[in-house]
KEKE-3310 file (N, C-alpha, C; in steps of 0.2 Angstrom, whole numbers, plus 5000, padded with zeros to 4 digits):
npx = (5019:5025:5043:5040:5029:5030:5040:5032:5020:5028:5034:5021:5018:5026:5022:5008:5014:5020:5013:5007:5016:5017:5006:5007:5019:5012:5007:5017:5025:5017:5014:5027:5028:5018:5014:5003:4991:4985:4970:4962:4969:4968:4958:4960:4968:4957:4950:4962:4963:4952:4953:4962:4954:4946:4954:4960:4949:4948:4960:4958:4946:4953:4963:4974:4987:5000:5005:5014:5017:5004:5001:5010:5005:4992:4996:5003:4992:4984:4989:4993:4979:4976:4985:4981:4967:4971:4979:4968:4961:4971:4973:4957:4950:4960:4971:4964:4963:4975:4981:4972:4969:4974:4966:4954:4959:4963:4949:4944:4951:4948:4933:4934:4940:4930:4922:4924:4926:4913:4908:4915:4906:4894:4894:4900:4893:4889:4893:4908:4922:4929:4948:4956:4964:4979:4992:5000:4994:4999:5006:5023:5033:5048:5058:5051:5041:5027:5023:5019:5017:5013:5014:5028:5030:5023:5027:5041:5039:5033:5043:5053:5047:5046:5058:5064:5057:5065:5076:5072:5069:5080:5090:5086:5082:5068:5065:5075:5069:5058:5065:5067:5056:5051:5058:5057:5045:5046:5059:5061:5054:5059:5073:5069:5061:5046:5033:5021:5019:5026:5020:5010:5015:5018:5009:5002:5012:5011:4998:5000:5008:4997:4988:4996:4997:4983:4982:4990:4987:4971:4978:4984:4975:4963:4951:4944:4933:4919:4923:4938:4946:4945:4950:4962:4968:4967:4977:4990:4991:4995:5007:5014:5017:5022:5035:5039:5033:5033:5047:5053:5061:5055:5041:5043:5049:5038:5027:5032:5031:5018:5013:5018:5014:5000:4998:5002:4994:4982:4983:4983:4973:4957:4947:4943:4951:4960:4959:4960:4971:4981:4976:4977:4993:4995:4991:4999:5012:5011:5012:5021:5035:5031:5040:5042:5050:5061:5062:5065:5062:5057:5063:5072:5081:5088)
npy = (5116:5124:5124:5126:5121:5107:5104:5106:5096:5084:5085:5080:5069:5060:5063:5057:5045:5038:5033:5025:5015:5011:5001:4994:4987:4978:4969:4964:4959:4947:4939:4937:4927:4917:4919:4923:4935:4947:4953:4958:4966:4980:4983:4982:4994:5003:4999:5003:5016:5024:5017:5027:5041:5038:5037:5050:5057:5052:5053:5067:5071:5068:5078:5079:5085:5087:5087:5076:5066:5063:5059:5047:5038:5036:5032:5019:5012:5010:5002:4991:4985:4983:4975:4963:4961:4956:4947:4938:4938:4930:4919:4912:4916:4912:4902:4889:4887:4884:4871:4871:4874:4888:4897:4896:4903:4915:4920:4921:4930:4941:4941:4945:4957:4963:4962:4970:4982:4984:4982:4993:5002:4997:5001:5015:5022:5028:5044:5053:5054:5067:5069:5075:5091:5089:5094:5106:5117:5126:5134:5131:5141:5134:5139:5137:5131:5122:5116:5108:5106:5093:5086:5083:5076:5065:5060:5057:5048:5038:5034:5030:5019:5012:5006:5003:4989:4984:4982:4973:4963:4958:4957:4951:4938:4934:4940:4933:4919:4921:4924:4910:4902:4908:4904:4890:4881:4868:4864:4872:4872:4859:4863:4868:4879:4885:4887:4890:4900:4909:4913:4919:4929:4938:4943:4947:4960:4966:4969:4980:4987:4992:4999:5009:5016:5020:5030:5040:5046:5050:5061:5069:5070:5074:5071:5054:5039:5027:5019:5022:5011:5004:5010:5015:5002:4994:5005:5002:4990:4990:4997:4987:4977:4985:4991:4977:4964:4955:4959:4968:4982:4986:4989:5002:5009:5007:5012:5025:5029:5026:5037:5047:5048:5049:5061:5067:5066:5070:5084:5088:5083:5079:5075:5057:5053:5048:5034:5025:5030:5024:5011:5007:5008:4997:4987:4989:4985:4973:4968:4970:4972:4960:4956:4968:4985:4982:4967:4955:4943:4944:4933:4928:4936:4931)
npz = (4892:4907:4915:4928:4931:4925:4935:4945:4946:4944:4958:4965:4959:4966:4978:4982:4975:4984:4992:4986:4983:4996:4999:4985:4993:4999:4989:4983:4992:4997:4986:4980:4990:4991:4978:4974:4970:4980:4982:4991:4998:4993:5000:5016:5014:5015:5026:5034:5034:5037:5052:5056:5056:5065:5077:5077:5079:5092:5099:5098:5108:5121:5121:5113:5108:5104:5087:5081:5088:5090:5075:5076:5086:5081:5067:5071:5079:5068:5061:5069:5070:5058:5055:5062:5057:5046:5048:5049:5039:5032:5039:5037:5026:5016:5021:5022:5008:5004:4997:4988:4969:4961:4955:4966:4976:4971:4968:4980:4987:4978:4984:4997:4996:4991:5004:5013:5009:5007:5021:5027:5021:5025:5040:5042:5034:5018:5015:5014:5025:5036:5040:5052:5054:5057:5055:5050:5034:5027:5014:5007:4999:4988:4977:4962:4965:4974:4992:5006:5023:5026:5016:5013:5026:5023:5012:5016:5028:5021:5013:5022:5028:5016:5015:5026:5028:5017:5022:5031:5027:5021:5031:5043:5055:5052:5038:5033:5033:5028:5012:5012:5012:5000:4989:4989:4998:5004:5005:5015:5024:5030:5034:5048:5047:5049:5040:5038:5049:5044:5031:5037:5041:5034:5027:5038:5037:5026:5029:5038:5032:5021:5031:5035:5021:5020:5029:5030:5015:5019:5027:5017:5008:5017:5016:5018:5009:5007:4993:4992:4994:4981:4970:4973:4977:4965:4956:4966:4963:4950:4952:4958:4948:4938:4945:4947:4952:4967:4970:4981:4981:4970:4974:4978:4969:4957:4961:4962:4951:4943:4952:4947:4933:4936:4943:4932:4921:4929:4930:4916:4909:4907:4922:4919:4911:4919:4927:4914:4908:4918:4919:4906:4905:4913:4905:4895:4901:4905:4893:4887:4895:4905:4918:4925:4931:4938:4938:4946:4957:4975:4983:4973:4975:4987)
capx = (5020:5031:5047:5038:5024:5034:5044:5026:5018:5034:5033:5015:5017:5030:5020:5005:5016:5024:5011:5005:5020:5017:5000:5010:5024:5010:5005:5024:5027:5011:5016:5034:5032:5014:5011:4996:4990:4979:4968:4961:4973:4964:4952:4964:4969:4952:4952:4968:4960:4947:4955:4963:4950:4942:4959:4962:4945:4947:4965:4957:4943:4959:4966:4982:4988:5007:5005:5020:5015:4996:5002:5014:4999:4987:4999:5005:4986:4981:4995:4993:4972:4974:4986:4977:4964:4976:4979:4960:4958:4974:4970:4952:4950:4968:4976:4960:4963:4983:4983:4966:4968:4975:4961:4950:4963:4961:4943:4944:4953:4942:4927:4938:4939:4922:4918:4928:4923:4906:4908:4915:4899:4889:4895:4904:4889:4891:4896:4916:4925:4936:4953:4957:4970:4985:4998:5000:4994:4999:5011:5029:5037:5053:5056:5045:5037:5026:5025:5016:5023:5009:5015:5035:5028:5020:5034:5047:5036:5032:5049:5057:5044:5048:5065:5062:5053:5070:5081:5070:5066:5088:5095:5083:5079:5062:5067:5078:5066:5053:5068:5069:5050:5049:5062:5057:5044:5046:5065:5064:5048:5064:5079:5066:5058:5040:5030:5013:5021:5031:5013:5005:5017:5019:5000:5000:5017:5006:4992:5001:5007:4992:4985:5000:4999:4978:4981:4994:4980:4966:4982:4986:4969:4957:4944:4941:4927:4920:4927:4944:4951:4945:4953:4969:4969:4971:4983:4995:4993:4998:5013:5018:5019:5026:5040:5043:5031:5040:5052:5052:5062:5050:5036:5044:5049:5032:5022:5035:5031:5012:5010:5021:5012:4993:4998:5001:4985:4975:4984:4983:4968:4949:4947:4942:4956:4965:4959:4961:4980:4984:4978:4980:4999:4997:4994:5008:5016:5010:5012:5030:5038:5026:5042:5045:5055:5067:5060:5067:5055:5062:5066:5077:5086:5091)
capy = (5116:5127:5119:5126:5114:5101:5101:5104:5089:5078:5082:5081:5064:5057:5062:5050:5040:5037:5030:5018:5010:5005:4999:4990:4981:4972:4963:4961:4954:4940:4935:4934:4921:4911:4917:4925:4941:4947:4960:4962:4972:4987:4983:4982:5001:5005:4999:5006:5024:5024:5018:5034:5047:5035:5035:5055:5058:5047:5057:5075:5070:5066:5085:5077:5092:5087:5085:5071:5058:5062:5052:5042:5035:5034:5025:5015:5008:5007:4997:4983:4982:4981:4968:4959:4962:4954:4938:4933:4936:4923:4911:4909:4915:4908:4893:4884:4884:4884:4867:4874:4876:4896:4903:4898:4909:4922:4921:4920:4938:4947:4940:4947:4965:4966:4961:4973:4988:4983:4981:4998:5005:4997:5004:5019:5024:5032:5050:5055:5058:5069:5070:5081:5094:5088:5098:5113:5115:5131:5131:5134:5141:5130:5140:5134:5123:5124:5111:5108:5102:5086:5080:5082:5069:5059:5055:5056:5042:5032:5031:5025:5011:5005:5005:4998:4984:4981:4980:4967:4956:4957:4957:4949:4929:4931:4940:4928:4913:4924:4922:4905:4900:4911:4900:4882:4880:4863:4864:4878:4868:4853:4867:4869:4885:4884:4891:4893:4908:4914:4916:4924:4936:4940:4945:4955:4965:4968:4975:4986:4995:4996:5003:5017:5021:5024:5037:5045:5046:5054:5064:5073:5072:5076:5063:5048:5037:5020:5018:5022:5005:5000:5013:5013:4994:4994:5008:5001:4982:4992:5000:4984:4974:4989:4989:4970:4961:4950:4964:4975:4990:4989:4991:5010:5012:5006:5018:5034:5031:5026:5043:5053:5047:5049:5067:5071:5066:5071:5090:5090:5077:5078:5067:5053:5050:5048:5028:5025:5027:5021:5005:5006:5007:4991:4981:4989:4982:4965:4963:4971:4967:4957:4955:4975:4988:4977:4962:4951:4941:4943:4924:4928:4941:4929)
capz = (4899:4906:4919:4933:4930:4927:4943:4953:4946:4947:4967:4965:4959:4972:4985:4980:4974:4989:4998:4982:4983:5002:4997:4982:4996:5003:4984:4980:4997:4996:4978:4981:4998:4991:4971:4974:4969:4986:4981:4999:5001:4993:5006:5020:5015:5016:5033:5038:5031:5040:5057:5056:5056:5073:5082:5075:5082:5100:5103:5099:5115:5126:5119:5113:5104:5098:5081:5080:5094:5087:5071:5076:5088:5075:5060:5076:5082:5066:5058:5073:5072:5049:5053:5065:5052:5039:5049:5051:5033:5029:5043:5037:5019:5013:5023:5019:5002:5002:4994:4981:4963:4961:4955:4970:4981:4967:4970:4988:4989:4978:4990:5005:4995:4990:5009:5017:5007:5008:5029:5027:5019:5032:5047:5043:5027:5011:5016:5016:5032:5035:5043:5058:5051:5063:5052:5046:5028:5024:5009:5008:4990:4988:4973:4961:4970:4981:4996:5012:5028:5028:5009:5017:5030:5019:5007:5020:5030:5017:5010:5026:5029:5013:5014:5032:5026:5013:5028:5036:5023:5017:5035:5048:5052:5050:5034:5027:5031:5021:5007:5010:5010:4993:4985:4992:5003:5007:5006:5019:5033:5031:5038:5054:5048:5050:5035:5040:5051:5040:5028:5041:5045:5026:5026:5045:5037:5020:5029:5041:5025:5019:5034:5036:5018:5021:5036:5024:5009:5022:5028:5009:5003:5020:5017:5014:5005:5005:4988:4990:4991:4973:4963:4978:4977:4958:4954:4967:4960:4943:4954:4959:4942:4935:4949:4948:4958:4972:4971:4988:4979:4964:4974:4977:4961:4953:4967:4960:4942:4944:4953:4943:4927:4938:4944:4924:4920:4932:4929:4910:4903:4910:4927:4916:4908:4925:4928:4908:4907:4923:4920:4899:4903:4915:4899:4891:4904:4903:4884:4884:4901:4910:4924:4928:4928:4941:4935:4951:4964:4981:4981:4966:4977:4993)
cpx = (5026:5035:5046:5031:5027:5035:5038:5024:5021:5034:5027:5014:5021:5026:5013:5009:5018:5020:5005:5009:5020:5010:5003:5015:5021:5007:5011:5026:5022:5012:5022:5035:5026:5011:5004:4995:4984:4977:4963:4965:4972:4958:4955:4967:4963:4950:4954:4965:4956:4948:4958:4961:4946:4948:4961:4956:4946:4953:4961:4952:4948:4961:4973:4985:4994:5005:5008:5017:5007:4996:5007:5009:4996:4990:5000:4999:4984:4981:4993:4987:4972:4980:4983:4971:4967:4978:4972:4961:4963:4972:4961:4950:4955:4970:4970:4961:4970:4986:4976:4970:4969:4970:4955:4952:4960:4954:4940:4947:4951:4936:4929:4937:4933:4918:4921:4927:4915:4902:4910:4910:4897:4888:4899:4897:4890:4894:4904:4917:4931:4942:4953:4964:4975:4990:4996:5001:4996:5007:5017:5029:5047:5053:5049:5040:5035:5025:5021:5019:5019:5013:5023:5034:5027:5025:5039:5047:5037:5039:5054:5055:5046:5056:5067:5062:5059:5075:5080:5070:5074:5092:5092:5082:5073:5061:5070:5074:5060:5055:5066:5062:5050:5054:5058:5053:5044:5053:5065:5060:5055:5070:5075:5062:5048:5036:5024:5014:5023:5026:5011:5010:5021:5014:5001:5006:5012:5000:4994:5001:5001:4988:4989:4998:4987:4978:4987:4990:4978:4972:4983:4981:4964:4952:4945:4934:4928:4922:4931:4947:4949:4950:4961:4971:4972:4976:4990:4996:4996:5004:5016:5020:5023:5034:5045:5039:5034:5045:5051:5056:5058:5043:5035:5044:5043:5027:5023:5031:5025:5010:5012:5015:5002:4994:4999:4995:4979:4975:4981:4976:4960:4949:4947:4945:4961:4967:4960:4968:4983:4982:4978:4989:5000:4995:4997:5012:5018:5010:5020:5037:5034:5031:5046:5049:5064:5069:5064:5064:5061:5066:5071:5086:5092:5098)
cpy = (5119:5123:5120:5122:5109:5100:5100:5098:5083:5078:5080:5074:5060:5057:5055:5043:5035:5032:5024:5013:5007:4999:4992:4982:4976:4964:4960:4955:4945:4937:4934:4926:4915:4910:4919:4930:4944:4954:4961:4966:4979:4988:4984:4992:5004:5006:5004:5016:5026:5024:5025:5036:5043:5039:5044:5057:5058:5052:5062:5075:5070:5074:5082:5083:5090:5080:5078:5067:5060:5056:5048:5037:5031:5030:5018:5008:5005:5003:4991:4982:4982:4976:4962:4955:4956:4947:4932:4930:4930:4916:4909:4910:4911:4902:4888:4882:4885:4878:4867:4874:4885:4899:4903:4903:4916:4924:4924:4929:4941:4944:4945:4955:4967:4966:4967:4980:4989:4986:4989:5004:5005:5001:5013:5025:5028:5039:5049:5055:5060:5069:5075:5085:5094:5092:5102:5110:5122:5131:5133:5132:5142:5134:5140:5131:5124:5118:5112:5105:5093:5082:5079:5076:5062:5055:5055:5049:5036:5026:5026:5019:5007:5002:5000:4990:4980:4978:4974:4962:4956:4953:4952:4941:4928:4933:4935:4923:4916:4922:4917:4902:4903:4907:4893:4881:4873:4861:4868:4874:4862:4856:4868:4876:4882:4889:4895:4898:4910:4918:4921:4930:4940:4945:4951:4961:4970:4972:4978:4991:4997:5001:5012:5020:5024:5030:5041:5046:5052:5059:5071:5074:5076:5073:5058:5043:5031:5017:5018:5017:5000:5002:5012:5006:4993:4995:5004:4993:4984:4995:4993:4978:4978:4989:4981:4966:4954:4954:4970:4982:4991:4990:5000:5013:5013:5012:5025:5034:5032:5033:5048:5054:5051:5056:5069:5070:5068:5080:5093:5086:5079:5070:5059:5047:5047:5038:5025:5025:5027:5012:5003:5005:5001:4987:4983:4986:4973:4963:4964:4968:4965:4956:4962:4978:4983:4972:4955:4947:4942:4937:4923:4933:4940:4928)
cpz = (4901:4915:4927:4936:4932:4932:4948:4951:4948:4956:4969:4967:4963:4977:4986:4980:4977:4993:4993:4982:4991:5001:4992:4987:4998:4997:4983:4985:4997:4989:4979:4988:4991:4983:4971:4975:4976:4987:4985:5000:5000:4998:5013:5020:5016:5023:5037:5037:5037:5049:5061:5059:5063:5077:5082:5080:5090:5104:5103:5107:5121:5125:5120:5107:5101:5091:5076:5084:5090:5080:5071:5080:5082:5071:5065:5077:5074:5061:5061:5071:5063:5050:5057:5058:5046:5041:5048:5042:5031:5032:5041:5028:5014:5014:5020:5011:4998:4994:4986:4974:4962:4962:4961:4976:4979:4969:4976:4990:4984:4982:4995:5002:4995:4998:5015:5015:5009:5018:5030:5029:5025:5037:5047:5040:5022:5010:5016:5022:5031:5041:5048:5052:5056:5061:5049:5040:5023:5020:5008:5000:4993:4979:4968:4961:4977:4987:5002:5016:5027:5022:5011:5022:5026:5017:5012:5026:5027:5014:5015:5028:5024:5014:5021:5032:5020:5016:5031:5032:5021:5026:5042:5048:5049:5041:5029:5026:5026:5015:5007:5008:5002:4988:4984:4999:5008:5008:5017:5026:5035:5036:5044:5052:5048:5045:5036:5042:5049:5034:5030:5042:5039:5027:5031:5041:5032:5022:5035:5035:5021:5021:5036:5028:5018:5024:5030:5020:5014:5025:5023:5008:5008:5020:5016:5014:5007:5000:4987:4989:4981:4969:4967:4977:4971:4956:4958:4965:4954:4943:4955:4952:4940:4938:4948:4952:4961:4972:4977:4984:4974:4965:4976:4970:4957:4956:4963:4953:4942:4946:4952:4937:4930:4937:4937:4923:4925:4932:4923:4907:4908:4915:4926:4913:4914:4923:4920:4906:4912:4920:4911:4901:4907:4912:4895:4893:4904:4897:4883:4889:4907:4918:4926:4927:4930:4940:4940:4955:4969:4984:4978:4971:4984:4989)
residu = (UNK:UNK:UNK:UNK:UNK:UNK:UNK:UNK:UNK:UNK:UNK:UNK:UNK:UNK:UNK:UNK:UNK:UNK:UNK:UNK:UNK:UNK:UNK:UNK:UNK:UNK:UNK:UNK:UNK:UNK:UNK:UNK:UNK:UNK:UNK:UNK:UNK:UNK:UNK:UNK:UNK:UNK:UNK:UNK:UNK:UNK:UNK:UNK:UNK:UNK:UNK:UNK:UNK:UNK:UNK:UNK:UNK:UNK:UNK:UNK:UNK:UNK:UNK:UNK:UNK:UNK:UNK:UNK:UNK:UNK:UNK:UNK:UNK:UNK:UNK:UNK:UNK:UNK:UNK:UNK:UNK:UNK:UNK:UNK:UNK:UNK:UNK:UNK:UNK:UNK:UNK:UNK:UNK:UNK:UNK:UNK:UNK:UNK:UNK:UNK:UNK:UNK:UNK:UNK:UNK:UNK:UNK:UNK:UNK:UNK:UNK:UNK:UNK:UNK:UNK:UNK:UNK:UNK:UNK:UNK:UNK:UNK:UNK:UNK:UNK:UNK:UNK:UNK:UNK:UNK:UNK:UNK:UNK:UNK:UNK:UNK:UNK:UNK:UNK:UNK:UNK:UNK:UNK:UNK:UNK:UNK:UNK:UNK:UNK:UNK:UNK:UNK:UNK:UNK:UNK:UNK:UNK:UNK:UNK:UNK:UNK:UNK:UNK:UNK:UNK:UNK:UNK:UNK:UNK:UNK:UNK:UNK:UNK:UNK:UNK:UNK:UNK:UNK:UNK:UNK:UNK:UNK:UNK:UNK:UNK:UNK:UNK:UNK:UNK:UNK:UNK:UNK:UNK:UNK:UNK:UNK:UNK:UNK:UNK:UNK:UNK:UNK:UNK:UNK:UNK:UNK:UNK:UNK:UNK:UNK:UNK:UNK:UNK:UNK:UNK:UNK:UNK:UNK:UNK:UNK:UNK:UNK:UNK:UNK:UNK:UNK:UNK:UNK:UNK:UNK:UNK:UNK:UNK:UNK:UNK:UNK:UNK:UNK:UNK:UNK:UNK:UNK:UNK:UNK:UNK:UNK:UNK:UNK:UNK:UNK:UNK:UNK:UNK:UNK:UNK:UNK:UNK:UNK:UNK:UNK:UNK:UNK:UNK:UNK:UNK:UNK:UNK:UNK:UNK:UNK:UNK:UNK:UNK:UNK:UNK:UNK:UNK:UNK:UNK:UNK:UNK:UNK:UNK:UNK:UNK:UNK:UNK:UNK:UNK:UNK:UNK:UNK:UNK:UNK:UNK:UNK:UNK:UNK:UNK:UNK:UNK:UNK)
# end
């Protein structure tokens, strides 16, 4: 592999990467506040995907031609309507069974995924759809390296939501009571904070990002599938263990690595091998450092 390789994959794989680790902050954030791994969330990016290419669609009828407000719209509407999305599923598949036994929670969000890809299918059907081409895709050679202006958005997006999302949950009240709930919930409902909100507005945060880092996906790639949240769902829960999960910077971290390691494999090995060592290195991880690269819960970090 010569270093001109190298360096393309390595950006190859940040740019991915980038938008597995927003996908990832919403499992980090949900197991950090309630301990619960909530694999709706892959469904939730499916959604948000999906919304998109409607909302991409609905402006082009209008003739909104700037490129900029065209997706600052889009990620905008369809961040509010996947976390709206993101409350039903807590207030009706979740809160019911706050005081349940774990695994019927566990149970309960994989139901919520399989019903949300499924409702997908239904309504959308089995075809791909593709994105509008909002941004120039013609390629810029950065030395080496080649580059597009849409993967420059992408990663440059992606990064400052999550980073966004570290300022909120370090410096805000609804932040800190997030903290405080994730230590001590019953400590935290006694100081006046009101937990049940602070759940739910775990969950709405977690499928915003889901829904931003879909319209980024169908942005980079051009299509998207009724499929996409199974294997997207996955890779980023193996971004977020790998990261630290309940850790907010190691669901970046975990995203970078996840899509560094993906973008080698899927340059150098037969397709096949892609999903094969993504999720063989996330039982490496669970046998060698089951608490990540950070290895911190966000509760750990108040």
């Amino acid at each position: 592999m010569s270093p001109q390789e190298l360096l393309q994959q390595i950006v190859n794989g940040l740019v991915v990467g980038s938008v597995y680790g927003l996908i990832a902050l919403g499992y980090t954030m949900v197991y950090g506040i309630v301990r619960l791994i909530n694999f709706a969330q892959g469904g939730l990016y499916e959604v948000g995907a999906y919304l998109g290419v409607f909302i991409f669609t609905l402006m082009g009828k209008f003739s909104l031609q700037n490129p900029v407000l065209a997706i600052a719209i889009t990620l905008l509407a369809s961040m509010v309507l996947t976390a709206g999305l993101a409350y039903l599923v807590e207030r009706i598949a979740y809160r019911p069974l706050r005081n349940a036994p774990l695994l019927a929670s566990l149970v309960s969000s994989l139901a919520v995924f399989f019903l949300l890809i499924s409702l997908v299918q239904v309504i959308t059907g089995a075809q791909p759809l593709t994105y509008p081409a909002v941004v120039s895709t013609t390629p810029w050679h950065l030395g080496p390296v080649v580059l597009s202006l849409t993967s420059v958005v992408i990663f440059v997006v992606a990064v400052l939501m999550m980073i966004g999302m570290q300022v909120f949950v370090q410096t805000t009240k609804s932040g800190k009571a997030m903290r405080a709930v994730a230590v001590n919930r019953n400590a935290a409902s006694l100081m006046g904070i009101n937990a049940t909100r602070i759940v739910s507005l775990t969950f709405v945060l977690g499928g915003a990002m889901a829904a931003a880092a879909g319209v980024l996906y169908g942005l980079n790639y051009g299509t998207v599938t009724y499929d996409m949240g199974e294997f997207g769902g996955l890779v980023a829960f193996t971004a977020a263990v790998m990261g630290g999960i309940g850790n907010v910077p190691g669901a970046l971290v975990g995203g970078l690595t996840v899509g560094v390691i993906s973008s080698f494999a899927s340059a150098f090995l037969p397709n096949q091998w892609n999903e094969a060592i993504v999720f063989g290195i996330l039982i490496l991880i669970l046998a060698l450092r089951p608490q990540g690269i950070l290895g911190e819960r966000v509760a750990e970090r108040a």
